[in-house]
BALOBA-1460 file (C-alpha; in Angstrom, 3 decimals):
// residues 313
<rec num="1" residu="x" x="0.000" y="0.000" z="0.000"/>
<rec num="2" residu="x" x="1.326" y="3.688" z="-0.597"/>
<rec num="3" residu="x" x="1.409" y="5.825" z="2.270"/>
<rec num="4" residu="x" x="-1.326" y="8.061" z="1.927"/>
<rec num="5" residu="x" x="-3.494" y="4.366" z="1.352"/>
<rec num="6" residu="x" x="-1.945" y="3.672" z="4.864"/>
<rec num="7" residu="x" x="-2.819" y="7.049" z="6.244"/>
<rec num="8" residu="x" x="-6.591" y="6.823" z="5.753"/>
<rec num="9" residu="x" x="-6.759" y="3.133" z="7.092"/>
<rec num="10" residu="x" x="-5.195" y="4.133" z="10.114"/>
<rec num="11" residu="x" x="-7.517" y="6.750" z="10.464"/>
<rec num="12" residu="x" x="-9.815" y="4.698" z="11.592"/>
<rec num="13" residu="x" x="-11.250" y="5.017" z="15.084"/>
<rec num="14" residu="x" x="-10.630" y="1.341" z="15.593"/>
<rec num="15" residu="x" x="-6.765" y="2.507" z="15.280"/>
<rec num="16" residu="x" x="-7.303" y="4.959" z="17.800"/>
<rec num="17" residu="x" x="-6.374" y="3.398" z="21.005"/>
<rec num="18" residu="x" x="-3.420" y="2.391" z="19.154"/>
<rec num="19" residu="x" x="-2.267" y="5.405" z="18.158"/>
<rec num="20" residu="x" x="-3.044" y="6.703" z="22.040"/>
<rec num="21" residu="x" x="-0.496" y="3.782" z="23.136"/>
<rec num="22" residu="x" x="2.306" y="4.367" z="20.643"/>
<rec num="23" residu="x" x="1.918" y="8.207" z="21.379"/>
<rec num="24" residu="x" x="2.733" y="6.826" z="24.981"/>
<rec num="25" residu="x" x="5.454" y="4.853" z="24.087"/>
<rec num="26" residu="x" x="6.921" y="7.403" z="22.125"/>
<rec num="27" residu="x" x="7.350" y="10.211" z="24.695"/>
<rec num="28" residu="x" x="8.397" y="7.720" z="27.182"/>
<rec num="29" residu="x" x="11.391" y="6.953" z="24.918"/>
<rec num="30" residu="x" x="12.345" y="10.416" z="24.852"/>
<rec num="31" residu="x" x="13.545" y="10.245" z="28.395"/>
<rec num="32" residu="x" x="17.185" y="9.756" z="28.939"/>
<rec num="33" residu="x" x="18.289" y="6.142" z="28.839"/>
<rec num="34" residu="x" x="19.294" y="5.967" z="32.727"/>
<rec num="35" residu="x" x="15.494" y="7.564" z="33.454"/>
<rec num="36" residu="x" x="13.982" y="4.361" z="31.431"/>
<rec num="37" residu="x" x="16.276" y="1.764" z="33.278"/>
<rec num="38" residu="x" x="14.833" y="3.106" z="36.567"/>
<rec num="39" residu="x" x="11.072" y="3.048" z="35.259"/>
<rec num="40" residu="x" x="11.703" y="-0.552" z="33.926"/>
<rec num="41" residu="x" x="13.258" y="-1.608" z="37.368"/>
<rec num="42" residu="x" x="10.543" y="-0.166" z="39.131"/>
<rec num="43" residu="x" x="7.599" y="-2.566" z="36.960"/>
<rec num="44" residu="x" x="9.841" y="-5.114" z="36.698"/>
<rec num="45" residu="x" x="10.027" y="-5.455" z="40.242"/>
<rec num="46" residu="x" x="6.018" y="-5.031" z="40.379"/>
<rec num="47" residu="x" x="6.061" y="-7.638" z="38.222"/>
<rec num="48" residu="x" x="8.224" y="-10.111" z="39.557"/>
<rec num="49" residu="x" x="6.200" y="-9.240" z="43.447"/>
<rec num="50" residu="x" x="3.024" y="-9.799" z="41.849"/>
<rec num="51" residu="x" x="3.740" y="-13.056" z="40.154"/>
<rec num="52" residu="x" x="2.162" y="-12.708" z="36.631"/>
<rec num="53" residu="x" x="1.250" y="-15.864" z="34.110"/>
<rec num="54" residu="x" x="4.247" y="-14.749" z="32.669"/>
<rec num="55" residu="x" x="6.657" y="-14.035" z="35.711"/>
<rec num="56" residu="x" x="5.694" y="-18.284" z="36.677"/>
<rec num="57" residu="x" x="6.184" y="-19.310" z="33.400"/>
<rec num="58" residu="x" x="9.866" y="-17.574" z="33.311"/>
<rec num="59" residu="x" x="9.952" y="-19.031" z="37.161"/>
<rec num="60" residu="x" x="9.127" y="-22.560" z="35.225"/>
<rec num="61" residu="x" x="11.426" y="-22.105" z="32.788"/>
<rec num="62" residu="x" x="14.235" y="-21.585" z="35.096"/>
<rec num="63" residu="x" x="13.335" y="-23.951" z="37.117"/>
<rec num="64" residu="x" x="13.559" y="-26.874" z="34.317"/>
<rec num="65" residu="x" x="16.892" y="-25.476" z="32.983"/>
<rec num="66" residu="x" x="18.768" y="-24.778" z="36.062"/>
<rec num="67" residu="x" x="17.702" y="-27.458" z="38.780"/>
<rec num="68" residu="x" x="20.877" y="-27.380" z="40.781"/>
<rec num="69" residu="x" x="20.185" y="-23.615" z="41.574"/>
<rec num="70" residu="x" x="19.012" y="-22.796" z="45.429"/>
<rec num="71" residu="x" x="15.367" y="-20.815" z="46.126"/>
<rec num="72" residu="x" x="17.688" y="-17.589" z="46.647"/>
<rec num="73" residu="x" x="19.530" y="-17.841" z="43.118"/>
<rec num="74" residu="x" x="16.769" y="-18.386" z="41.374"/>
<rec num="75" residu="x" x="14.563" y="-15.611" z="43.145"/>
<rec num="76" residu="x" x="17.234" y="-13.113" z="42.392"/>
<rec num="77" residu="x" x="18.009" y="-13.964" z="38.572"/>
<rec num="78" residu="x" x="14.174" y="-14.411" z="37.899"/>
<rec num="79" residu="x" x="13.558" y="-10.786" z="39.529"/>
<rec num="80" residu="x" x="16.424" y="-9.486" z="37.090"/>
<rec num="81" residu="x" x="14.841" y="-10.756" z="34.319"/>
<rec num="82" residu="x" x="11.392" y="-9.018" z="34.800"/>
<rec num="83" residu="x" x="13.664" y="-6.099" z="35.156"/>
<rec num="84" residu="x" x="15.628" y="-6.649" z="32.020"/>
<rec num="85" residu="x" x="12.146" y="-7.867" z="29.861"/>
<rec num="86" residu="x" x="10.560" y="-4.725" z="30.738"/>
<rec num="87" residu="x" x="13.337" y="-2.820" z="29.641"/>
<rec num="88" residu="x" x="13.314" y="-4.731" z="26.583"/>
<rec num="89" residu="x" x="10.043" y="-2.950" z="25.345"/>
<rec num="90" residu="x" x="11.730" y="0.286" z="26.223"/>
<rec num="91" residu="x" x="14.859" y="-0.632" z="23.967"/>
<rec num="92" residu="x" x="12.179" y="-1.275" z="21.368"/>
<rec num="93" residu="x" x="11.430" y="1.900" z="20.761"/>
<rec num="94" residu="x" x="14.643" y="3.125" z="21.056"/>
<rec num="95" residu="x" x="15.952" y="1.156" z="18.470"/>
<rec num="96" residu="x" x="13.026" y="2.165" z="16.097"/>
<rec num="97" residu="x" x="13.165" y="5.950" z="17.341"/>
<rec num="98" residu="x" x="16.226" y="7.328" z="18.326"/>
<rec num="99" residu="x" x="18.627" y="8.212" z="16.207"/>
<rec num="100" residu="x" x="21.206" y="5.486" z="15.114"/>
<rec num="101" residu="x" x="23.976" y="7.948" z="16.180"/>
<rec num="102" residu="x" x="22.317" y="8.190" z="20.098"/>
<rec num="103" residu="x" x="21.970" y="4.470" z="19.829"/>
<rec num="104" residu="x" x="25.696" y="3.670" z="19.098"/>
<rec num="105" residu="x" x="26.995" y="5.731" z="21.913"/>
<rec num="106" residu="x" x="25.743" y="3.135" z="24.558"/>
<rec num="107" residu="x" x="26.977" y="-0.198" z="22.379"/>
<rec num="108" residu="x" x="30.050" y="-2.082" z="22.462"/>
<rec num="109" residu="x" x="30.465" y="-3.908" z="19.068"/>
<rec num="110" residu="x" x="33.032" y="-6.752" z="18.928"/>
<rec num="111" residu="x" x="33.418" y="-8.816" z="15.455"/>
<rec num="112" residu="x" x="32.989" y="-6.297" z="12.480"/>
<rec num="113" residu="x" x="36.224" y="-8.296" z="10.647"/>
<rec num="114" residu="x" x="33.768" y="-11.404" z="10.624"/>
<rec num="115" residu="x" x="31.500" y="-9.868" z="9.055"/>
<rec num="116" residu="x" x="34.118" y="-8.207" z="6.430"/>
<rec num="117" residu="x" x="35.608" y="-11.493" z="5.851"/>
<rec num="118" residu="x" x="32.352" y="-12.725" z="4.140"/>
<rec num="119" residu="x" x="33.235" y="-10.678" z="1.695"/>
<rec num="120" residu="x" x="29.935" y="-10.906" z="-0.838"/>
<rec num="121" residu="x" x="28.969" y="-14.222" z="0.588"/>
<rec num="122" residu="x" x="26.080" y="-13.965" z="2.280"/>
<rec num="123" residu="x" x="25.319" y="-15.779" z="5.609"/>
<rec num="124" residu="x" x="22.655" y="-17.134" z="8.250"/>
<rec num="125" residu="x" x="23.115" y="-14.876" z="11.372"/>
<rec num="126" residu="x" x="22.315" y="-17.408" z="14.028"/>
<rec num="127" residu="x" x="19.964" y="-14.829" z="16.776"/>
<rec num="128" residu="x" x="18.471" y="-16.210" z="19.865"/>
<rec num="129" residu="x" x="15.601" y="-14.460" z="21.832"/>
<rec num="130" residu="x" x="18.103" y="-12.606" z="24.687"/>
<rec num="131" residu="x" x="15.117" y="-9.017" z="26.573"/>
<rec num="132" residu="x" x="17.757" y="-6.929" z="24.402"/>
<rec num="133" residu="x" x="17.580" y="-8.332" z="20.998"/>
<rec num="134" residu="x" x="15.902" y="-5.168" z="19.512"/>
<rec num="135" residu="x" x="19.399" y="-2.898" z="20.160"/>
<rec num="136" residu="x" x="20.845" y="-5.853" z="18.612"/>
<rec num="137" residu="x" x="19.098" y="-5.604" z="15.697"/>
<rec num="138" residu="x" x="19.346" y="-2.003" z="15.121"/>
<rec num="139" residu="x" x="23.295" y="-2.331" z="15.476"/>
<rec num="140" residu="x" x="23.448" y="-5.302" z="12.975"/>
<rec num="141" residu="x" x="21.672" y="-3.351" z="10.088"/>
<rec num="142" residu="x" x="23.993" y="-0.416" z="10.672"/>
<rec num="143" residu="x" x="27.380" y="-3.016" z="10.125"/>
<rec num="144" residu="x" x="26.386" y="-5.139" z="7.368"/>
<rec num="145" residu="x" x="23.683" y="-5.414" z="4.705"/>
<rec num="146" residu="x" x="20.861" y="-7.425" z="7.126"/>
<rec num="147" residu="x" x="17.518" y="-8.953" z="6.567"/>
<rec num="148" residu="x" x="15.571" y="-9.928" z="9.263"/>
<rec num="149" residu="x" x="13.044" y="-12.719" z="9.620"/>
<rec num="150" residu="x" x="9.939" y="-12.090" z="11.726"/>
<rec num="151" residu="x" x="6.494" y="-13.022" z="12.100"/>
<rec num="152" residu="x" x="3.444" y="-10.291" z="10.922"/>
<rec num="153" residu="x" x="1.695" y="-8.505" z="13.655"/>
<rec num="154" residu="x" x="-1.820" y="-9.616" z="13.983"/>
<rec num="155" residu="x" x="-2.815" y="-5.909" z="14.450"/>
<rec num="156" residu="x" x="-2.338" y="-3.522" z="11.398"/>
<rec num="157" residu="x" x="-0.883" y="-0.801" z="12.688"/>
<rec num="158" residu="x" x="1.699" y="-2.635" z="15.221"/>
<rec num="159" residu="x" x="2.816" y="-4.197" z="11.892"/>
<rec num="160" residu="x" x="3.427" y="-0.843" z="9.903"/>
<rec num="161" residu="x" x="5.153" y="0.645" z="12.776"/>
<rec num="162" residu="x" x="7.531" y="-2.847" z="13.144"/>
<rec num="163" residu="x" x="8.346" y="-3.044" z="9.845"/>
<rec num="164" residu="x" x="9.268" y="1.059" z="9.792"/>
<rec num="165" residu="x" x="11.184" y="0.909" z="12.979"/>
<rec num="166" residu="x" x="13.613" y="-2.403" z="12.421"/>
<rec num="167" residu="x" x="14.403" y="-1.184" z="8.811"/>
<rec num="168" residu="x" x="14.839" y="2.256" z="9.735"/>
<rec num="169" residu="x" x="18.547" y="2.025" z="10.700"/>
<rec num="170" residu="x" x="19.767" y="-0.275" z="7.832"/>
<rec num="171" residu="x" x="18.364" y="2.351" z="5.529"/>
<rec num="172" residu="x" x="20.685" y="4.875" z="6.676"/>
<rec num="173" residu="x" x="23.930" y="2.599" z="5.784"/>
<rec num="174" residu="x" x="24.304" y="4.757" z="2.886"/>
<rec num="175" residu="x" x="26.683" y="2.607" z="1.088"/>
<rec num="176" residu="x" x="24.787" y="1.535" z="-1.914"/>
<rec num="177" residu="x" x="23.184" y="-1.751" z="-0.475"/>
<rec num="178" residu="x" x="19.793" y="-2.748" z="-0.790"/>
<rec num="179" residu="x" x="18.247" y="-1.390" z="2.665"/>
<rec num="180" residu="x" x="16.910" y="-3.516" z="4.787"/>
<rec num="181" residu="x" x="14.178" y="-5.576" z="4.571"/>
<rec num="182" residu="x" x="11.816" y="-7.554" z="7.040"/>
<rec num="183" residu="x" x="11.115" y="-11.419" z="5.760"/>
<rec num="184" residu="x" x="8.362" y="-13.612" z="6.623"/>
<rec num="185" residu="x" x="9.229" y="-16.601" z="8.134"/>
<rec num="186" residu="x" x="7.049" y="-18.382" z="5.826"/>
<rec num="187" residu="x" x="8.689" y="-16.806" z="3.078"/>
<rec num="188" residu="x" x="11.531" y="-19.515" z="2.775"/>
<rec num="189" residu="x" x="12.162" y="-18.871" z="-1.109"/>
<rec num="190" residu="x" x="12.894" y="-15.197" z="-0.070"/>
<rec num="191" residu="x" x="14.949" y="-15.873" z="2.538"/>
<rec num="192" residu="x" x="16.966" y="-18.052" z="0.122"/>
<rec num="193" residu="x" x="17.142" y="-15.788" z="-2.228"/>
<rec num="194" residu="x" x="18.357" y="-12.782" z="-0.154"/>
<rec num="195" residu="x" x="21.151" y="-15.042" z="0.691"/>
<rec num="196" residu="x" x="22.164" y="-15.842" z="-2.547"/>
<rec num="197" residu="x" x="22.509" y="-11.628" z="-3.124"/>
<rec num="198" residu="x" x="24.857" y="-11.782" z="-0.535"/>
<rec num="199" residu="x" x="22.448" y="-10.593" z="2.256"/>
<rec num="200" residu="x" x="22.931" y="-11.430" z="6.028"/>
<rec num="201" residu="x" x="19.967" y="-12.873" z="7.188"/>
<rec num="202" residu="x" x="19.277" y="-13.249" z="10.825"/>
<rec num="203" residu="x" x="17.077" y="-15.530" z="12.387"/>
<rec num="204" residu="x" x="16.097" y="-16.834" z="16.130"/>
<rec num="205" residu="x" x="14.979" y="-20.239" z="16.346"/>
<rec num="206" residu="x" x="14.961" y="-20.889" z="20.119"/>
<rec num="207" residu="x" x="11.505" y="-20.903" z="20.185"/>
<rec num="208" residu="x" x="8.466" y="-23.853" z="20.274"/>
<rec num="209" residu="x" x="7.911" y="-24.974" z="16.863"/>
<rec num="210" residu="x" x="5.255" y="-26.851" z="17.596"/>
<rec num="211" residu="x" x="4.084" y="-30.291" z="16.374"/>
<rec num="212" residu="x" x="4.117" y="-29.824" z="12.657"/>
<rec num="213" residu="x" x="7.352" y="-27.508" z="12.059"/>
<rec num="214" residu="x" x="9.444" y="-28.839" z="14.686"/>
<rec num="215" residu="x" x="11.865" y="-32.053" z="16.047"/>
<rec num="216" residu="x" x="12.611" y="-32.797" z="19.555"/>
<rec num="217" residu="x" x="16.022" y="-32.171" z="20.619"/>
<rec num="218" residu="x" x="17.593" y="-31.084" z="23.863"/>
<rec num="219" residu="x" x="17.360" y="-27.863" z="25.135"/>
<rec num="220" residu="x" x="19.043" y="-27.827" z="28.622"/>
<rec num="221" residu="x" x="18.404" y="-31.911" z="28.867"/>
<rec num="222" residu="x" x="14.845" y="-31.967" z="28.198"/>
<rec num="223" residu="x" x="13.240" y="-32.816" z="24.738"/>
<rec num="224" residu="x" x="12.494" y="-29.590" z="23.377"/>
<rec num="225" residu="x" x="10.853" y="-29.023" z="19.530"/>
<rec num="226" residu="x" x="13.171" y="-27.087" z="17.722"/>
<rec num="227" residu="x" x="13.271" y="-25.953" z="14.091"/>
<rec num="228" residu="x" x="15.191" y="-27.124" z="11.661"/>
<rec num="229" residu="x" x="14.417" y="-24.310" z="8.736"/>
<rec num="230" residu="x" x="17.331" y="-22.399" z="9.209"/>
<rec num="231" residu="x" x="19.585" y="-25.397" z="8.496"/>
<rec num="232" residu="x" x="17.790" y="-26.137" z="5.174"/>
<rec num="233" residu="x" x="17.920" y="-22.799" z="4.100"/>
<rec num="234" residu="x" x="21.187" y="-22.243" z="4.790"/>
<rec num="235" residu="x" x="22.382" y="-25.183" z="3.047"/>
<rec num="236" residu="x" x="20.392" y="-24.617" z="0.172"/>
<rec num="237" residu="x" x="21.940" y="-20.870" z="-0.377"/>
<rec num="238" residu="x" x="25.139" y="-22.647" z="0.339"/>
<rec num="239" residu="x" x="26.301" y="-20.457" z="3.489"/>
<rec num="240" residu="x" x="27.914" y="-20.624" z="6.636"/>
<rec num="241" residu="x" x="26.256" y="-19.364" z="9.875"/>
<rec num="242" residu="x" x="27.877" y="-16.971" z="12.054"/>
<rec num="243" residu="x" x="26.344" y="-16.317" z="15.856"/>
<rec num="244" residu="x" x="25.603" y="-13.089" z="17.602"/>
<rec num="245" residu="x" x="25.345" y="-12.937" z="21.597"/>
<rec num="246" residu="x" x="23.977" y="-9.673" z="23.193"/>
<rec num="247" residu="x" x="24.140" y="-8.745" z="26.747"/>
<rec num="248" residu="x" x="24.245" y="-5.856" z="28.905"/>
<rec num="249" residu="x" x="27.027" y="-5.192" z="30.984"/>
<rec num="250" residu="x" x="27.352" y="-3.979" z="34.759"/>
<rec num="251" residu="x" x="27.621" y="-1.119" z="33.365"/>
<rec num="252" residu="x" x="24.197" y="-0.416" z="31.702"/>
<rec num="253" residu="x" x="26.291" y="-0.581" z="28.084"/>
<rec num="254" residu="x" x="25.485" y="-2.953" z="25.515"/>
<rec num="255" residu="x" x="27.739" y="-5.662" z="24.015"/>
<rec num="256" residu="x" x="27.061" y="-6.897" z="21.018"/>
<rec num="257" residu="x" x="29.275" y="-9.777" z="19.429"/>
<rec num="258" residu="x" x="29.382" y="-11.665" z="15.850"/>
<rec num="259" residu="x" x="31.531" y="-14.668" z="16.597"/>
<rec num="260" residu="x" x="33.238" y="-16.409" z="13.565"/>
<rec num="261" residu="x" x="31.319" y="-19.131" z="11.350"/>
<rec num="262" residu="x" x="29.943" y="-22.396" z="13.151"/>
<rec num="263" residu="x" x="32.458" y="-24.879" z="12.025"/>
<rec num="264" residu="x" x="30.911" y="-28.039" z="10.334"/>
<rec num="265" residu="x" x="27.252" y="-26.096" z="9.765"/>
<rec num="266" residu="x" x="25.017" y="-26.496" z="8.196"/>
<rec num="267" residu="x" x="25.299" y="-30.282" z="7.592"/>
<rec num="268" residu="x" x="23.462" y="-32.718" z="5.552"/>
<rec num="269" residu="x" x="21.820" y="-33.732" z="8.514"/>
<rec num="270" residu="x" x="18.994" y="-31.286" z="9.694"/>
<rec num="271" residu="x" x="18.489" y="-33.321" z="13.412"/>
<rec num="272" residu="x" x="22.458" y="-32.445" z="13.912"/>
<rec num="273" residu="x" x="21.978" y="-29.034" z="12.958"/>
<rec num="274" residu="x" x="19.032" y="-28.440" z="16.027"/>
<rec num="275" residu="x" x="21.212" y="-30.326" z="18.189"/>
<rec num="276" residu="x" x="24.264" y="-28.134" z="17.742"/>
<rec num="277" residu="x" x="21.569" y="-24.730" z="17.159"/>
<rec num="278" residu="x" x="20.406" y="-25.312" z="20.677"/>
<rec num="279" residu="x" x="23.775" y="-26.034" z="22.466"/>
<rec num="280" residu="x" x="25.060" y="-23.024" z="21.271"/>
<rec num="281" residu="x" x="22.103" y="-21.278" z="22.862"/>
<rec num="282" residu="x" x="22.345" y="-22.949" z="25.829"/>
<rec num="283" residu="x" x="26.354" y="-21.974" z="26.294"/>
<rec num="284" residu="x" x="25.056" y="-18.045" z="25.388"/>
<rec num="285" residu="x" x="21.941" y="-18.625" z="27.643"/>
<rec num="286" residu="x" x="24.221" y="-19.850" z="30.953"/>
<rec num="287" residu="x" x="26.463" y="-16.710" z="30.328"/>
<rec num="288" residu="x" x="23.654" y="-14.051" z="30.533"/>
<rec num="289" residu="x" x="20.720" y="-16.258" z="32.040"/>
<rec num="290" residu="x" x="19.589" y="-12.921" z="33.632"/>
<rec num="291" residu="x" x="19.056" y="-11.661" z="29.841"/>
<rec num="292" residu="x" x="17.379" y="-14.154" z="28.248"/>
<rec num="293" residu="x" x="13.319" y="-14.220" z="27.357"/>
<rec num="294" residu="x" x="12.419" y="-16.715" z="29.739"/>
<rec num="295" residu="x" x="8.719" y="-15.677" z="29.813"/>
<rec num="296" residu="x" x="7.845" y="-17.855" z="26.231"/>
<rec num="297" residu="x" x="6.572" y="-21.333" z="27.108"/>
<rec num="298" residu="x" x="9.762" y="-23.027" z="25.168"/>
<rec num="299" residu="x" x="8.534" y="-26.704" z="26.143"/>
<rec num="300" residu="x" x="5.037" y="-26.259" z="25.427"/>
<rec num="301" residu="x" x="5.035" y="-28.759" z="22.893"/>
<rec num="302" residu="x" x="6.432" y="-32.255" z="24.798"/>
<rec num="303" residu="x" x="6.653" y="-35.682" z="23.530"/>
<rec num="304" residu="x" x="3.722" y="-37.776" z="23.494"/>
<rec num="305" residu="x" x="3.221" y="-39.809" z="26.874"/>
<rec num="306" residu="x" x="5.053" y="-36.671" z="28.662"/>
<rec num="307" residu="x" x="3.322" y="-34.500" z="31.186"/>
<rec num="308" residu="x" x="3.090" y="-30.470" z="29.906"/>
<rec num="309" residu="x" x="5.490" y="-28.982" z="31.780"/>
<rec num="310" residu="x" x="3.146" y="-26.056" z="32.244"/>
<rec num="311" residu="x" x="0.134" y="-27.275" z="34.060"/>
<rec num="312" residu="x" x="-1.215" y="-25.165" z="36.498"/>
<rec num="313" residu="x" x="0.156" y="-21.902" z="35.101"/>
């Protein structure tokens, strides 16, 4: 659609309360960075005190993955996390509003010779679903030429605004490359094909892939249904896949890292590829467990005959 199409569908009063909530959102990102840390501390810990769905399934989730941990250690990592997920929808708008230039002044970047060493080639840019994967994404399309693969908003409006905000850096490379573009995940020939022009495209695949879509393999020891997609379409476009890891520091900087390709990957073998997909999250995941997105339901889907690791949440 052309933008003035756009403008009188989002006229709409059904838009509205939408608009009213990204209006929000938008001034609130206009405070200083250290002002929204200390507002997403303060409803993180709300959060966390309250106990949410969400703040028992990331409770769950931790509790699955890191048995050995005492009552204390896990209270205190889980009540980071709420912090550091609610500050995640904070960096989101940062990364689609700010300027690139205010952006970059809080960001460590280690790994840019990686990603000149590809050269032309293009290559799978292995993601996983860390509370500050939006500043990771706005970095990454300001370093190389990157595609990203998502999944469409079911509202409109949250969709326009997503697609406009995590292409909005990588079309100010100014370097000649195609600018960013957003993928559909079901869009598997595209995805192929932007890899084939040399594109880095990066995916996240740590998350339930249901029945259909998905094989179990383990995921911190316990059959988890992982996707094997990125393996086929990586071999098919004949690339390697490189990893990024995000995290912030003690500090309150960002570090964000490309580490060299995965040796031996993809293979031939697509069950391999999950296996070695998810112990490489898992290594990231014990690192930073305070900044990963432990609030999805990542064993949702469990072998047949196994009891849903979820009940009573």
């Amino acid at each position: 659609m052309t933008e003035s199409v756009l403008r009188l569908k989002f006229a709409h009063p059904k838009y509205w309360l939408v608009w009213l909530g990204f209006a929000l959102w938008w001034l609130l990102v206009k405070l200083p960075l250290r002002a929204q840390t200390a507002i997403a501390n303060a409803l993180g810990d709300l959060t966390w005190l309250l106990r949410t769905n969400r703040v028992r399934v990331a409770e769950r989730n931790l509790q699955l993955c890191f048995p050995e941990w005492s009552r204390e250690k896990l209270d205190r990592v889980l009540r980071t996390n709420m912090r550091n997920t609610v500050m995640g929808f904070f960096e989101t708008g940062i990364s689609w509003w700010w300027p690139t230039r205010r952006i970059l002044r809080h960001v460590d970047f280690e790994g840019q010779e990686v990603l000149d060493e590809l050269g032309e080639q293009g290559a799978i840019l292995m993601g996983y679903h860390f509370t500050c994967l939006e500043i990771a994404g706005a970095v990454m399309s300001t370093r190389c030429p990157l595609d990203m693969v998502y999944r469409p908003h079911d509202n409109d409006l949250y969709d326009y605004f997503q697609r406009r905000g995590r292409t909005s850096n990588g079309n100010k490379r100014g370097d000649g490359m195609q600018p960013s573009q957003l993928l559909d995940r079901a869009d598997l020939r595209g995805q192929v094909r932007a890899l084939k022009q040399g594109r880095v495209l990066w995916s996240a695949f740590d998350q339930d892939a249901g029945k259909q879509k998905g094989i179990f393999v383990p995921y911190f020891g316990i059959p988890a249904s992982t996707h094997t997609a990125f393996s086929n379409i990586a071999r098919l476009a004949g690339v390697p896949a490189i990893t990024l890891i995000m995290f912030r520091r003690a500090n309150g900087r960002y570090c964000i890292q490309v580490q060299p390709p995965v040796a031996d990957f993809p293979t031939d073998n697509p069950e391999l590829d999950a296996r070695r997909y998810n112990e490489i999250g898992e290594q990231l995941v014990r690192q930073n467990p305070e900044d990963y997105l432990w609030v999805h339901r990542r064993f949702k889907t469990h072998p047949q005959g196994t009891p849903d690791r979820y009940q009573g949440i």
